[in-house]
LUMDRENNU-950357 format. One line per field, with one value per residue: x, y, z of N, C-alpha, C in turn. Coordinates in steps of 0.1 Angstrom, whole numbers. Example, Ala and Ser with C-alpha at 12.3 -4.5 7.8 and 13.67 -1.06 7.14 Angstrom:
! residues 2
n.X: (132, 128)
n.Y: (-57, -22)
n.Z: (78, 71)
ca.X: (123, 137)
ca.Y: (-45, -11)
ca.Z: (78, 71)
c.X: (132, 129)
c.Y: (-33, 0)
c.Z: (78, 79)
***
This chain:
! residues 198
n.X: (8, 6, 8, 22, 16, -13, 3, 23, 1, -14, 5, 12, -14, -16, 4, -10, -34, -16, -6, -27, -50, -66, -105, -110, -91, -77, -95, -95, -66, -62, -82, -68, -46, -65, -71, -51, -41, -65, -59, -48, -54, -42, -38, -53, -62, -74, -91, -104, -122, -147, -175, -210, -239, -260, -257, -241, -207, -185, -149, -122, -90, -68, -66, -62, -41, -44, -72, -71, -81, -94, -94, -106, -123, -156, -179, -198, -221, -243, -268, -265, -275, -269, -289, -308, -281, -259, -223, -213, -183, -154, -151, -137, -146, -135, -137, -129, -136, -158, -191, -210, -241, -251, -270, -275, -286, -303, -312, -336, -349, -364, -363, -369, -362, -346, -341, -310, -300, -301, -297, -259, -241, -210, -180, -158, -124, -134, -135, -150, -163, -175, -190, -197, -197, -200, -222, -236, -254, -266, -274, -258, -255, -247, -242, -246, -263, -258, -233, -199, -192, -165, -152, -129, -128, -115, -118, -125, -120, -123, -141, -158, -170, -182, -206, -235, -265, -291, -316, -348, -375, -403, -400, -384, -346, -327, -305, -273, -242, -217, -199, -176, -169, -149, -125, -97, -71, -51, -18, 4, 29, 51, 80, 94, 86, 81, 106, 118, 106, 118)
n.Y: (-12, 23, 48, 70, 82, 93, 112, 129, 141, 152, 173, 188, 205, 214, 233, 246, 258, 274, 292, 305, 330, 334, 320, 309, 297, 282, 263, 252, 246, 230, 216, 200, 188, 171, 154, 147, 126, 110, 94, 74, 43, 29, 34, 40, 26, -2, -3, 21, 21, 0, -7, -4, -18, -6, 27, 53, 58, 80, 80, 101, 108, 127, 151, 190, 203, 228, 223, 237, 222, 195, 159, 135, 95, 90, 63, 46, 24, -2, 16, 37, 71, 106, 129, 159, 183, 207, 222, 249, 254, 255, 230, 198, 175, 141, 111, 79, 56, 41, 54, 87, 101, 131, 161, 193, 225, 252, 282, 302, 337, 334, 312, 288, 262, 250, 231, 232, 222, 192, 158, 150, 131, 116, 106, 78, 96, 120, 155, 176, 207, 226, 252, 279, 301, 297, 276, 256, 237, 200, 170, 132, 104, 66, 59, 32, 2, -21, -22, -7, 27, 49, 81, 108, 134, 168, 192, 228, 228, 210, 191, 170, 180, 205, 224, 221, 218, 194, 192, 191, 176, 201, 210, 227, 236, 210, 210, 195, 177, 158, 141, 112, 78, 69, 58, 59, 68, 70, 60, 84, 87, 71, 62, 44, 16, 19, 23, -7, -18, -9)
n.Z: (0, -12, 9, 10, -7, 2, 21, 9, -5, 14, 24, 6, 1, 28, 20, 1, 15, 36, 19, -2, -7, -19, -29, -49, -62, -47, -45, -72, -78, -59, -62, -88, -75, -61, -81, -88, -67, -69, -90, -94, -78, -54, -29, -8, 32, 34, 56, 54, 36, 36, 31, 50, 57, 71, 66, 48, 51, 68, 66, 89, 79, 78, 94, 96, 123, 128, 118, 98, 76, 63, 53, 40, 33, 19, 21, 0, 2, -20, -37, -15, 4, 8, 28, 19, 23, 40, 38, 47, 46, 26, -4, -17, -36, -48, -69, -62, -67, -83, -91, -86, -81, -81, -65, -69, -46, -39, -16, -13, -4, 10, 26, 10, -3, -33, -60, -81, -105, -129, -119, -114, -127, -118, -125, -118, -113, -112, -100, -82, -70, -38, -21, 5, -12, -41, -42, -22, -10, -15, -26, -27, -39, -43, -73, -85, -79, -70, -59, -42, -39, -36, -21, -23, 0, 7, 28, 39, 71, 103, 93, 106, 131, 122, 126, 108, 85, 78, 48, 55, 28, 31, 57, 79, 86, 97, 124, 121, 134, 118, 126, 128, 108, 120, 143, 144, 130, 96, 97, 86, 89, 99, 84, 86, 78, 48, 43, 47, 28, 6)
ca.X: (0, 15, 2, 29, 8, -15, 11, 22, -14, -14, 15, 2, -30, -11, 10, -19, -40, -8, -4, -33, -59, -89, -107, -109, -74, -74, -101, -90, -51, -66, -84, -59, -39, -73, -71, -35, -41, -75, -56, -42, -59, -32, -35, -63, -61, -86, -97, -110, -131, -156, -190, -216, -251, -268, -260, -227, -195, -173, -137, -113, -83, -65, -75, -46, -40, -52, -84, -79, -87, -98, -90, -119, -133, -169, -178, -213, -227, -250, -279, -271, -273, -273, -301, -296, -272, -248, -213, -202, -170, -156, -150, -135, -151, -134, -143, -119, -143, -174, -195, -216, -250, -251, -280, -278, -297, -304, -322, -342, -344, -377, -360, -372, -353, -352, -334, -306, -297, -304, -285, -253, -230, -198, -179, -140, -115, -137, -134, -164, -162, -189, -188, -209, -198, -206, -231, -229, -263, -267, -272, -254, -258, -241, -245, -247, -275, -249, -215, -197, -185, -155, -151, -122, -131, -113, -131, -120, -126, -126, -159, -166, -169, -185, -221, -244, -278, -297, -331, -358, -390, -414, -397, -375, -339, -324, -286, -266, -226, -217, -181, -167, -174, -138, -113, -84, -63, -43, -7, 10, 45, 60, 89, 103, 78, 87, 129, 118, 103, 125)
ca.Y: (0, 38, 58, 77, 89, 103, 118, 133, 151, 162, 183, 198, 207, 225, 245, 256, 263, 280, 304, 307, 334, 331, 307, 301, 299, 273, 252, 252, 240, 219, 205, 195, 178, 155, 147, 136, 117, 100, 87, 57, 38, 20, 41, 42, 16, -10, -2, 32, 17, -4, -2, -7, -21, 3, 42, 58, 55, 91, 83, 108, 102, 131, 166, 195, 203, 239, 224, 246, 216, 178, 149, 119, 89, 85, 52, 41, 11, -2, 26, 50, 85, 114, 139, 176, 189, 218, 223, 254, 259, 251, 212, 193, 159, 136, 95, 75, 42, 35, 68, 91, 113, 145, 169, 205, 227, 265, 285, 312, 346, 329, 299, 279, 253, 246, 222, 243, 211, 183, 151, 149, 115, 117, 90, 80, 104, 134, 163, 190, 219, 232, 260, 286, 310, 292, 264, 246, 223, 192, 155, 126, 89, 58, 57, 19, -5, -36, -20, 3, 37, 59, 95, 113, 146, 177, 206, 240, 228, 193, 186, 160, 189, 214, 228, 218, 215, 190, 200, 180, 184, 204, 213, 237, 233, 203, 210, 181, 178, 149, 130, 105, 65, 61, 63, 58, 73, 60, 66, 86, 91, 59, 63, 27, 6, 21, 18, -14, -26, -6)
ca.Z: (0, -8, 20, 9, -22, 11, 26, -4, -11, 29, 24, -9, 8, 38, 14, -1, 28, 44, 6, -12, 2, -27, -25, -61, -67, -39, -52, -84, -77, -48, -75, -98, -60, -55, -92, -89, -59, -70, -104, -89, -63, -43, -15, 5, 35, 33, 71, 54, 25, 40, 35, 64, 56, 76, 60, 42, 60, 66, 74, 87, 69, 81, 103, 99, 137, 132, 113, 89, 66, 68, 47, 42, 27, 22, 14, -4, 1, -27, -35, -2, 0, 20, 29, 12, 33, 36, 46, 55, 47, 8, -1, -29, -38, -59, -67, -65, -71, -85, -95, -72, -84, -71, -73, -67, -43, -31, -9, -15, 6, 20, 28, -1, -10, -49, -72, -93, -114, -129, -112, -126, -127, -115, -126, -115, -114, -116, -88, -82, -58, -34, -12, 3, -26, -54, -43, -9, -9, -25, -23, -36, -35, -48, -87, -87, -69, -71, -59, -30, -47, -28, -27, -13, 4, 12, 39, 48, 82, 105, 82, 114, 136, 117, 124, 99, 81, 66, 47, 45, 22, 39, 69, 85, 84, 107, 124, 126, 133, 110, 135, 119, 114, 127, 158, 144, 115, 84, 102, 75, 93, 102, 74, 85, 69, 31, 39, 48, 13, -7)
c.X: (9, 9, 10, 24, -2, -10, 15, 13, -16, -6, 14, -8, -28, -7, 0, -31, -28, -5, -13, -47, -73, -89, -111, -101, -73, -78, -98, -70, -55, -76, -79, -49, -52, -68, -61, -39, -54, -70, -53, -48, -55, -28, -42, -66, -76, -96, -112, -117, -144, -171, -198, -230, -262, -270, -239, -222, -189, -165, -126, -97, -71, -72, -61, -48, -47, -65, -90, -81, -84, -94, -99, -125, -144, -163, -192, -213, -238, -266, -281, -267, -276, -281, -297, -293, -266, -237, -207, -193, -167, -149, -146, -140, -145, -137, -132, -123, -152, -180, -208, -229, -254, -261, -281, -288, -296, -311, -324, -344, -354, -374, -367, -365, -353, -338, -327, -298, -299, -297, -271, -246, -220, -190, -161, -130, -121, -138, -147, -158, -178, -177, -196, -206, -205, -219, -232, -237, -261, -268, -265, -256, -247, -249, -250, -258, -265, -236, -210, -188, -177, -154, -140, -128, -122, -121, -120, -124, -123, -138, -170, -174, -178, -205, -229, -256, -281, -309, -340, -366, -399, -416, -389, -358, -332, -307, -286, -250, -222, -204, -183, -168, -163, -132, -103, -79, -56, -26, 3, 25, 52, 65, 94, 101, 82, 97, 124, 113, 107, 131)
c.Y: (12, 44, 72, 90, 98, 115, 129, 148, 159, 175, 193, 207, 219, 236, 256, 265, 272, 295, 310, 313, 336, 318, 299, 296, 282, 263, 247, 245, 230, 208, 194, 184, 169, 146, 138, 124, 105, 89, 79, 52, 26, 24, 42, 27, 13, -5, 11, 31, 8, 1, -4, -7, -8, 22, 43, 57, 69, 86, 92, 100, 113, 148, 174, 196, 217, 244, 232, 232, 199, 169, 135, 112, 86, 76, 48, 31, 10, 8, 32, 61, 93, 122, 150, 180, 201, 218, 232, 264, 252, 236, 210, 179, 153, 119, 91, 59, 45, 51, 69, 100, 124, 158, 186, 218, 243, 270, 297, 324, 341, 321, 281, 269, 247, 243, 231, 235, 195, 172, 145, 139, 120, 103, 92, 89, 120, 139, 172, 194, 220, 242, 272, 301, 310, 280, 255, 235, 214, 181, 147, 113, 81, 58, 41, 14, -19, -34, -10, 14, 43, 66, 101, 129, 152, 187, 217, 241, 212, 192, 176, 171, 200, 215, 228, 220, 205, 198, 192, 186, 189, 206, 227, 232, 224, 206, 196, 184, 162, 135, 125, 88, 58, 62, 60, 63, 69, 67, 68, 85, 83, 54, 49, 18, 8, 20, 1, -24, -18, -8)
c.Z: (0, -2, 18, -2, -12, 13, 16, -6, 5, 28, 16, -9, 19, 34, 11, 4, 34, 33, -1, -7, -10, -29, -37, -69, -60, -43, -63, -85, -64, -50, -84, -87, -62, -66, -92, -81, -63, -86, -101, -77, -59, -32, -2, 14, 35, 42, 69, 43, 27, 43, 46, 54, 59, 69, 54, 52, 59, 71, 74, 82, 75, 85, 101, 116, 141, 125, 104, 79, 70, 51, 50, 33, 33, 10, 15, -3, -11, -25, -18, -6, 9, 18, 21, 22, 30, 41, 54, 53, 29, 9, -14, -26, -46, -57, -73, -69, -76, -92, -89, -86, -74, -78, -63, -59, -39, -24, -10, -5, 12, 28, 24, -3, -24, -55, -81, -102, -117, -120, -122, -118, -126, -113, -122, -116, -114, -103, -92, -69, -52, -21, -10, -4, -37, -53, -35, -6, -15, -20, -33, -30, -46, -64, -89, -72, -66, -66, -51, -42, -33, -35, -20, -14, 6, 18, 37, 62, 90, 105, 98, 126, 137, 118, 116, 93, 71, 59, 42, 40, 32, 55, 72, 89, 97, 108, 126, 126, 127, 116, 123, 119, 121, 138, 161, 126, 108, 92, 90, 76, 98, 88, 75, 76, 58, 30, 38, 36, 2, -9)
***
């Protein structure tokens, strides 16, 4: 397993969290980093790919320490999906298995909630942005009825953490704080293991 290819994309992520103060600059070259990383998938440990029967899986994968930004696989299980939700803070999505439908949402100055796109397919390797600039609602689910899809996440935030909303039909907006399905982390920094099979 390269965890190193993680590791790698962590450091990438800080720089540009640590340099890059628009946030469309950021997403956009923070883009092009998931991409890299979602191109080969020999990296992500098994521990953090596992579906669950019961609903989607989030695992943290990595938190920076001053939360300015999170690192996570969601993992679909055959036909799951989450509520329309919001995040927040700005997020990069990319699939690194299977392929996700993701459908678009906004809210009106009433607090309307209305559909601002059809559902669009997102199939392997592809990244999308959200953020509450450009577009921060939306739902997505597993593309497939027969097969677990993975997505790797980036937050402007520890996403597990972060104050929330879902929205259901014909309600009023539900908070939720989303943790995490894990309680323990991919350990990126134990350099021994890779002298040791190189």
């Amino acid at each position: 397993m390269a965890i190193h290819t993680l590791r790698h994309f962590v450091g990438e992520m800080a720089g540009l969290v640590d340099s890059v103060t628009d946030e469309t600059d950021l997403l956009e070259r923070g883009g092009t980093a998931l991409r890299e990383l979602i191109a080969i998938d020999d990296w992500l440990p098994e521990a953090y790919a596992q579906a669950s029967p019961d609903r989607y899986q989030q695992f943290l994968l990595y938190a920076d320490v001053r939360q300015r930004f999170s690192v996570v696989s969601f993992v679909w299980g055959p036909g799951q999906q989450t509520p329309v939700h919001d995040h927040t803070v700005w997020g990069l999505i990319g699939v690194l298995r299977g392929a996700e439908l993701a459908t678009s949402f906004t809210r009106d100055p009433d607090g309307t909630l209305r559909q601002t796109s059809e559902e669009a397919r997102l199939e392997r390797g592809v990244v999308e942005a959200v953020s509450p600039t450009i577009g921060d609602i939306h739902r997505v689910r597993n593309a497939y009825d027969d097969r677990v899809s993975v997505s790797i996440h980036v937050y402007g935030a520890n996403i597990g953490a972060v104050h929330r909303s879902t929205y259901p039909p014909d309600a009023p907006p539900k908070p939720f704080i989303s943790g995490y399905s894990n309680e323990t982390v991919p350990n990126l920094w134990d350099l021994s293991k890779e002298r040791r099979l190189s």
